[in-house]
C-alpha positions as CSV (number, residue, x, y, z in Angstrom):
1,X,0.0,0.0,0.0
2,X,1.6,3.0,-0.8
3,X,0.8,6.0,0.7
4,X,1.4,10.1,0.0
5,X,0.3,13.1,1.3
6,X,-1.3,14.7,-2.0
7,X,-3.6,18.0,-1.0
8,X,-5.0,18.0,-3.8
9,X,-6.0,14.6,-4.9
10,X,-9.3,14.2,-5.2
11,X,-12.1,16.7,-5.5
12,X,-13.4,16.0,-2.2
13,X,-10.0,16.4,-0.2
14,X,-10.7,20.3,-1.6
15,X,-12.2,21.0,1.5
16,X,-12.6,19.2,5.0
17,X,-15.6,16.9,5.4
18,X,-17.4,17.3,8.8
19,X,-18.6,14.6,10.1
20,X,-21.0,14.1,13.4
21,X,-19.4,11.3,15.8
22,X,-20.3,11.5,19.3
23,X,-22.4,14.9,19.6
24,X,-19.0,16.2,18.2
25,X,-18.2,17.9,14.8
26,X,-14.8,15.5,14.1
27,X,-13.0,17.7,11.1
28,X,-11.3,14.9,9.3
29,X,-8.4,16.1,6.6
30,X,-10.3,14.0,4.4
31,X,-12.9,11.5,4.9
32,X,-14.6,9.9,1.6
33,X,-18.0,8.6,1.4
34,X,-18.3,4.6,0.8
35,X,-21.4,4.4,-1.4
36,X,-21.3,0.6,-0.4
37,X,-21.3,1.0,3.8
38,X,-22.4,-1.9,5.9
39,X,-24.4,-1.9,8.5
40,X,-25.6,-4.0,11.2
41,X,-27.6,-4.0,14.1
42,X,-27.2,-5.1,18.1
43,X,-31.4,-4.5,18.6
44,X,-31.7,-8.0,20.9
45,X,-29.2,-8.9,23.7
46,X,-30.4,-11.2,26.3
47,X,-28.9,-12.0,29.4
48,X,-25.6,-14.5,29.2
49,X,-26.5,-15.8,26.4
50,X,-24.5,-19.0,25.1
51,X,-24.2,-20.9,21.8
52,X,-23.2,-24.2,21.6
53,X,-19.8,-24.5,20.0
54,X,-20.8,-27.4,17.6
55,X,-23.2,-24.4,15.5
56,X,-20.5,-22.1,15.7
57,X,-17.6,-23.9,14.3
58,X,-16.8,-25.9,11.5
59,X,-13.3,-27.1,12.6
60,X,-10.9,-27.1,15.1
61,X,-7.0,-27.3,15.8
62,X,-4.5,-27.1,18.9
63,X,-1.5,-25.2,19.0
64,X,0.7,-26.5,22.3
65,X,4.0,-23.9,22.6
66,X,6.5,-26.0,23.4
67,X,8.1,-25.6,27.0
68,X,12.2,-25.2,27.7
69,X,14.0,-22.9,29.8
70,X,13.9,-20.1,27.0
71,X,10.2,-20.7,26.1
72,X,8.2,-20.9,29.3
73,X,5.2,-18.2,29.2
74,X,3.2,-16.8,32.1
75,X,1.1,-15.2,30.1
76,X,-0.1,-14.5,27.1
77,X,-0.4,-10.9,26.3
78,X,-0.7,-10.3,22.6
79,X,-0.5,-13.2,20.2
80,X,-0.1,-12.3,16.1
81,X,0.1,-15.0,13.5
82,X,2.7,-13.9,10.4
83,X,5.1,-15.6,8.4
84,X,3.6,-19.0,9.1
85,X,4.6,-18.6,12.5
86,X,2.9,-17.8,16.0
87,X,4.2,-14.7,17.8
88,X,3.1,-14.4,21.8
89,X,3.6,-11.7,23.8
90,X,4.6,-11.9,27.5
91,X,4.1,-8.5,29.1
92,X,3.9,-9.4,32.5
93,X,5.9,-7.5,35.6
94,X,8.1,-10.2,36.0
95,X,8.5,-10.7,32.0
96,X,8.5,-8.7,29.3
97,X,9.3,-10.7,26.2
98,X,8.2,-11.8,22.3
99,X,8.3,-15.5,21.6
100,X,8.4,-17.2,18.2
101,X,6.9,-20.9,17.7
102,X,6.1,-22.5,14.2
103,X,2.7,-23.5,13.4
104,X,3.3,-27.1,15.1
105,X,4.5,-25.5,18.6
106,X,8.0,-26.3,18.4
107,X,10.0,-23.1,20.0
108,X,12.0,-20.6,17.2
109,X,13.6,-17.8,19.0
110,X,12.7,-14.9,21.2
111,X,13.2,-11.5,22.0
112,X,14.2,-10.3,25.3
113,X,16.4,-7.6,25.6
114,X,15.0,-5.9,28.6
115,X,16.7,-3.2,30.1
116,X,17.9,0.3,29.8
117,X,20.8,0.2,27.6
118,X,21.7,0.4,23.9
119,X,19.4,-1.9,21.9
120,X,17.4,-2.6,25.3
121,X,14.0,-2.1,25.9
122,X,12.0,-1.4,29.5
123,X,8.6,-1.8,28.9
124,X,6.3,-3.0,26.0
125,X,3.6,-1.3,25.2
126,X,2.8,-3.4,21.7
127,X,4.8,-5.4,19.1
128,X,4.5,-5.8,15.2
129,X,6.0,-8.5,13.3
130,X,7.9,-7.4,9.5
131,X,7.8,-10.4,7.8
132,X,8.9,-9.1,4.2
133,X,12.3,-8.3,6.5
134,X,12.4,-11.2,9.4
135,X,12.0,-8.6,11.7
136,X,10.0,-8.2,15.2
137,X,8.8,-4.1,16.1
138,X,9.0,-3.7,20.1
139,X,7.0,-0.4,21.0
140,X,9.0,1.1,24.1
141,X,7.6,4.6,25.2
142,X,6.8,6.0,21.9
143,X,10.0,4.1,20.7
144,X,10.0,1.2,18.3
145,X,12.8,-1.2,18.8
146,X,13.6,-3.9,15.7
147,X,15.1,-6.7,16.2
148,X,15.6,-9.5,13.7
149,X,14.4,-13.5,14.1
150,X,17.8,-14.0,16.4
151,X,17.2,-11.6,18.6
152,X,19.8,-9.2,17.1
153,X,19.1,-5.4,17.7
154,X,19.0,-3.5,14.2
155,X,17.6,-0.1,15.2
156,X,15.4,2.6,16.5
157,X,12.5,4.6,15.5
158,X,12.1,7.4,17.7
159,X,8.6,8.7,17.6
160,X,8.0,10.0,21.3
161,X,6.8,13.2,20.1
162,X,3.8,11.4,19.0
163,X,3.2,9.7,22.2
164,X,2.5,6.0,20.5
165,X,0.0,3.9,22.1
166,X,-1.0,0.6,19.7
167,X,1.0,-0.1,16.6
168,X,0.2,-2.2,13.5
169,X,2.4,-2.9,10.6
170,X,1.4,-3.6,6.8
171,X,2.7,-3.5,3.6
172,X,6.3,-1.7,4.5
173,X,4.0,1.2,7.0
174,X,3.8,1.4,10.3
175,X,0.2,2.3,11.7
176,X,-0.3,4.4,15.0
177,X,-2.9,5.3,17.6
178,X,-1.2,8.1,19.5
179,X,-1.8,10.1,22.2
180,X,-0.9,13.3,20.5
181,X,0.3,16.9,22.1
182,X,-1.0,20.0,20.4
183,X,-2.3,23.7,21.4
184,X,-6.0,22.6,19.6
185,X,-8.5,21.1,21.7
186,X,-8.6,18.4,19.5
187,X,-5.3,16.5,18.1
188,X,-5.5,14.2,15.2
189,X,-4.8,10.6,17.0
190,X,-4.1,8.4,13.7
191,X,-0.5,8.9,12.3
192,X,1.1,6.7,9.4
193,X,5.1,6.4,9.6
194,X,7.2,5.4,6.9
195,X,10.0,2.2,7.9
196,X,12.4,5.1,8.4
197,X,9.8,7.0,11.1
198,X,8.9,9.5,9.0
199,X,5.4,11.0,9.1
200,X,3.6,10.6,6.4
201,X,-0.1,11.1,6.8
202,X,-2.2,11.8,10.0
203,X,-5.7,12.4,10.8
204,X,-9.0,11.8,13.1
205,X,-9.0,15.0,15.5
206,X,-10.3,13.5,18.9
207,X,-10.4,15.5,22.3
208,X,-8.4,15.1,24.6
209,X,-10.5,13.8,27.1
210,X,-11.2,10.9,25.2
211,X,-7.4,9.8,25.1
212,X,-7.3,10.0,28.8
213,X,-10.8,8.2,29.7
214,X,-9.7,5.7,32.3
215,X,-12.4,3.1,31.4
216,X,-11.0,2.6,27.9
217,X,-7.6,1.1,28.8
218,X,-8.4,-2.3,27.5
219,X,-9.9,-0.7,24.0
220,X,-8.7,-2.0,20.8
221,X,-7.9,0.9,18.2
222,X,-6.5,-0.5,15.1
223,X,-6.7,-3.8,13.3
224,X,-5.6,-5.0,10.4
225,X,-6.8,-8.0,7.7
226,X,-4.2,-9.1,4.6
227,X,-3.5,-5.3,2.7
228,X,-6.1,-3.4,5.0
229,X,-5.8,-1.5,8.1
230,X,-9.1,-0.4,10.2
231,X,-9.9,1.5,12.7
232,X,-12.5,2.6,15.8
233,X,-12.7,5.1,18.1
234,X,-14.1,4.7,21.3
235,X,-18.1,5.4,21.7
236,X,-18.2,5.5,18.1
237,X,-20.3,3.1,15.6
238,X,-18.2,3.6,13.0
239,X,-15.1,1.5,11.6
240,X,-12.8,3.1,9.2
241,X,-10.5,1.3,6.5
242,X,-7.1,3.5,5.7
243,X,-6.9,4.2,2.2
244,X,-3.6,5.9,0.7
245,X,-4.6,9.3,2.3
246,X,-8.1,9.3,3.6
247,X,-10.7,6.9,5.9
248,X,-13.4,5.6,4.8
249,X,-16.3,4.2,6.5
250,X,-16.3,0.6,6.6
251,X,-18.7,-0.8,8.8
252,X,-21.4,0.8,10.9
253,X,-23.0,-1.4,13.9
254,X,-25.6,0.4,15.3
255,X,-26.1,-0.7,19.4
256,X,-29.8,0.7,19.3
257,X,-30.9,1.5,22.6
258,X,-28.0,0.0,24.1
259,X,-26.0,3.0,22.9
260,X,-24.3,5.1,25.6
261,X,-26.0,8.6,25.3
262,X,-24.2,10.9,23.5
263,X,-24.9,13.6,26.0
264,X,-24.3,11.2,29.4
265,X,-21.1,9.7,28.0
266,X,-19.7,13.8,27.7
267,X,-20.8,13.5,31.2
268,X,-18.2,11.3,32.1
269,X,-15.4,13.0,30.2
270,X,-15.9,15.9,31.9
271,X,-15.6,13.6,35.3
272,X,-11.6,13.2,34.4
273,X,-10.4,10.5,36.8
274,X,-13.3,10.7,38.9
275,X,-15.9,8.6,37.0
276,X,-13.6,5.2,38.0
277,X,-16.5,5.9,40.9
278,X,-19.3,4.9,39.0
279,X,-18.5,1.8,37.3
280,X,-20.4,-0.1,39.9
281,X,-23.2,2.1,38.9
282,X,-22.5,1.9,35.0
283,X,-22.2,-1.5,35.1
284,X,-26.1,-1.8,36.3
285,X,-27.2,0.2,33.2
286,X,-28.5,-1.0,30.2
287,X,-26.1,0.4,27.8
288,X,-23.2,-1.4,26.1
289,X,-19.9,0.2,27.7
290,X,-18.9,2.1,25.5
291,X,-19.6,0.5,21.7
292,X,-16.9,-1.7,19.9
293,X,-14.3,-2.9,22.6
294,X,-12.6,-4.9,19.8
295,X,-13.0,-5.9,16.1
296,X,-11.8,-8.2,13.0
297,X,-13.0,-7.6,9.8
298,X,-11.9,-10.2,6.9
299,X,-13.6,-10.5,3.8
300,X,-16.7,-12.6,5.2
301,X,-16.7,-11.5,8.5
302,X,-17.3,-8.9,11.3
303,X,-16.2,-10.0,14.5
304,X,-16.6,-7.5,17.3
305,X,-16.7,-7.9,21.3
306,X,-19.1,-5.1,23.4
307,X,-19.2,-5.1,27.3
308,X,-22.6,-4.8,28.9
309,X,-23.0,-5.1,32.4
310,X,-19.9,-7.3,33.8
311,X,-20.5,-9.6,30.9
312,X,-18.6,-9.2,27.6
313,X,-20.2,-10.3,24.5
314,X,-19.6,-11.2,21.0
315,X,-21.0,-10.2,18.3
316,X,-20.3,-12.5,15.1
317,X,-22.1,-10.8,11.0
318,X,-21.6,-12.0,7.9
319,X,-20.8,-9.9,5.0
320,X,-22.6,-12.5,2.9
321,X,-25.7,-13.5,4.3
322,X,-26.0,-10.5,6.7
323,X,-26.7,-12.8,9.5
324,X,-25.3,-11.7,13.2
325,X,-24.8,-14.3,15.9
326,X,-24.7,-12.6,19.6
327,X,-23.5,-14.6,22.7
328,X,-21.4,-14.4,25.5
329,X,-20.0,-17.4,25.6
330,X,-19.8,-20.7,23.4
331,X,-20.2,-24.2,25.1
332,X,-17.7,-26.9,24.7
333,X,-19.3,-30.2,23.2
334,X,-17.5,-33.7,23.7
335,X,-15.7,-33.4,20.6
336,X,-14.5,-29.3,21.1
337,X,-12.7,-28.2,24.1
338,X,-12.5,-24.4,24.5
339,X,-12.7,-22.4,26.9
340,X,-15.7,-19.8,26.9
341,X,-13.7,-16.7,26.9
342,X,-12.7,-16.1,23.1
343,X,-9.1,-13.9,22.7
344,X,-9.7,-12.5,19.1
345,X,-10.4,-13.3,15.6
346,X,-8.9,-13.2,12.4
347,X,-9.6,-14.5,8.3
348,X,-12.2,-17.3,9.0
349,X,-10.6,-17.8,12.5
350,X,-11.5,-17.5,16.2
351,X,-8.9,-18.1,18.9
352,X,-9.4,-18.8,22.0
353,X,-6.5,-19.9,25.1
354,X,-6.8,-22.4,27.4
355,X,-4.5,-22.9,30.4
356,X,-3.0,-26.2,31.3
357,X,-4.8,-26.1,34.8
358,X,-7.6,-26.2,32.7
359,X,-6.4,-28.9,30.5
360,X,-5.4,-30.7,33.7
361,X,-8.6,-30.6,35.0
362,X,-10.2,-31.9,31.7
363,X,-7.5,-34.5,31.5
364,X,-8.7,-36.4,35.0
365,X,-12.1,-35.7,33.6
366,X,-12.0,-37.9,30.8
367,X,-9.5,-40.5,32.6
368,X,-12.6,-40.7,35.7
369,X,-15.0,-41.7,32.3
370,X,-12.7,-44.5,31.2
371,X,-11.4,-42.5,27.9
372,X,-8.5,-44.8,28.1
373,X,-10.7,-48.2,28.0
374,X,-10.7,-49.5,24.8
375,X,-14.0,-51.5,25.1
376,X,-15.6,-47.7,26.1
377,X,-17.6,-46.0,23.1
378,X,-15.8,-42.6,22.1
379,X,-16.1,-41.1,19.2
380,X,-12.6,-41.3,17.1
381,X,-12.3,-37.3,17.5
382,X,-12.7,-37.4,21.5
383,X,-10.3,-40.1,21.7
384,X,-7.6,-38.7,19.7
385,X,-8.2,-34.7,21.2
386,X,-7.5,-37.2,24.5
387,X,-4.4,-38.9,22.8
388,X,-2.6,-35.4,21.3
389,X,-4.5,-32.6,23.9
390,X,-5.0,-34.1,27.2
391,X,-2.4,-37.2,27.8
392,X,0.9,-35.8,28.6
393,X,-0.5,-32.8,29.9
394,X,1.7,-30.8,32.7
395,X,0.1,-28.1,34.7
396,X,3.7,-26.4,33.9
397,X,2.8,-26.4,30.7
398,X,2.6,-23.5,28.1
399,X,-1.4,-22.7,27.5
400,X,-2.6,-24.3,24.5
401,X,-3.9,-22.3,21.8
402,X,-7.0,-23.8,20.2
403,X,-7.6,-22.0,16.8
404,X,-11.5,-22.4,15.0
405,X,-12.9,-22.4,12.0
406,X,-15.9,-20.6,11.3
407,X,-19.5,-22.3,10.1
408,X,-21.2,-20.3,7.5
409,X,-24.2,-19.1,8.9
């Protein structure tokens, strides 16, 4: 994707384009119209509700990280799938490191440089993975550190003028939410760097009190599918796909009337630090808090997640049928073990992680029902899930990554 900073382009980037998001005018630089805008609708949520996992998905695979000395994970804070490899992020306070295992689980590398010296990092705030150059970006206080597949420090992007929250590299740019400085009550908060840090296009003036609203800390920003990058602002409907040098609306899912109110969610803002007070009481409402939490667009698919109440829910469309499928969480069936928390989603998958003491506990499950007796009736796809999952399971294990196919629906 290449992409310039030509004023005068198109007709429409003549002028600015207002927009109403929020109760707000937003002034983009230049936001085009998409004559062919989706949109869905969240108008029925009921209480908890759960799928079972067998009308969900189609097919199912485990990935199990292998465990050494250089490869054990406590957690699993970001995991990205590039170069036919898995990626996981440990961003713990005891570890703060980017692992590398092939498809099958088998351990590749990993970066860990922590610290405060040349080439070292001290925190991560988000990685990116250059597979076109074997290389791994490490996000360090508006800093991005590359290092290639052994671990070797290459160089430094300095962008802490920019104040770089969530990263997302494609096609040879580097994508940035940001929590931008300027004199204007609003600062545009999407920036687009060239590989050498350069700035080449920016946009999407949001106020400052919306970078700085406490309850948003878990809030995905940017995503990315193949050659496209999206993105969504908090409280807003609206997904937008970068283009060369403009947005464009993508997707629209209207929540209905479990929308925030415009005018109570300015409320908040104005609250500063203060509103952390009323989650108990904004947890009892009916709204969703506050719209699109995270999101995965492919081809066929919407996938977004919401929180209402102290639940957080899915909410699965597809671009081909229009159908929507909204739950909370899905139910294992004898023949797919997940765990009813899913992580994210991606092409025609869903991922979701499942911890060994989990795997343990299914494990002495299945021995207590005689999986292991031959003369017992199990289907072939139990028994071998039993045979390559659950036998030699260690509760010192490495979670297990269980990645799903999609049914069309």
């Amino acid at each position: 994707m290449k992409i310039s900073m030509r004023n005068q382009c198109l007709v429409f980037c003549l002028f600015s384009i207002f927009i109403s998001c929020n109760n707000n005018e937003v002034s983009f630089k230049s936001l085009i119209e998409n004559k062919n805008l989706i949109k869905f609708s969240i108008n029925s949520i009921s209480d908890n509700p759960s799928i079972e996992v067998d009308s969900l998905i189609d097919s199912i695979y485990y990935i199990k990280p292998q465990v050494s000395d250089n490869s054990l994970i406590g957690e699993y804070s970001k995991i990205l799938f590039e170069d036919n490899k898995v990626f996981i992020l440990e961003n713990s306070k005891t570890n703060k490191a980017v692992y590398a295992f092939a498809m099958d689980g088998r351990f590749l590398f990993k970066i860990n440089a922590r610290g405060d010296g040349p080439g070292e990092y001290v925190s991560i705030h988000d990685f990116y993975i250059d597979a076109n150059n074997k290389q791994v970006g490490i996000l360090d206080r508006s800093q991005i550190l590359k290092y290639d597949y052994k671990g070797k420090f290459i160089g430094k992007l300095d962008l802490r003028k920019y104040l770089v929250k969530n990263i997302i590299y494609n096609n040879n740019f580097i994508y940035a939410y940001t929590y931008s400085y300027c004199f204007e009550n609003k600062c545009h908060n999407l920036k687009v760097f060239n590989m050498q840090g350069e700035l080449v296009y920016s946009d999407y003036p949001l106020e400052k009190s919306l970078q700085d609203f406490p309850l948003a800390s878990d809030k995905i920003y940017l995503n990315a599918d193949s050659d496209k990058v999206f993105f969504n602002s908090l409280n807003n409907d609206t997904i937008y796909r970068f283009e060369k040098d403009h947005l464009t609306p993508e997707v629209v899912v209207d929540f209905a009337e479990y929308k925030y109110p415009d005018d109570e969610f300015h409320k908040l803002l104005d609250k500063g630090e203060d509103v952390i007070s009323e989650l108990s009481y904004l947890r009892d409402s009916k709204y969703a808090l506050f719209g699109i939490n995270n999101f995965s667009l492919t081809s066929d698919y919407l996938f977004t997640s919401f929180l209402k109440g102290y639940t957080v829910y899915y909410a699965l469309f597809s671009f081909k049928t229009k159908n929507k499928r909204i739950f909370s969480s899905l139910k294992p069936s004898d023949n797919i073990l997940i765990t009813p928390r899913i992580i994210f989603a991606n092409d025609h998958f869903i991922y979701s992680i499942l911890d060994a003491e989990y795997l343990d506990w299914h494990k002495r499950h299945e021995e207590s029902l005689g999986i292991t007796d031959p003369h017992k009736d199990f289907s072939k796809t139990r028994i071998d899930r039993y045979n390559y999952l659950l036998k030699d399971i260690n509760i010192d294990d490495n979670a297990v990554i269980a990645v799903m196919k999609f049914k069309s629906f």
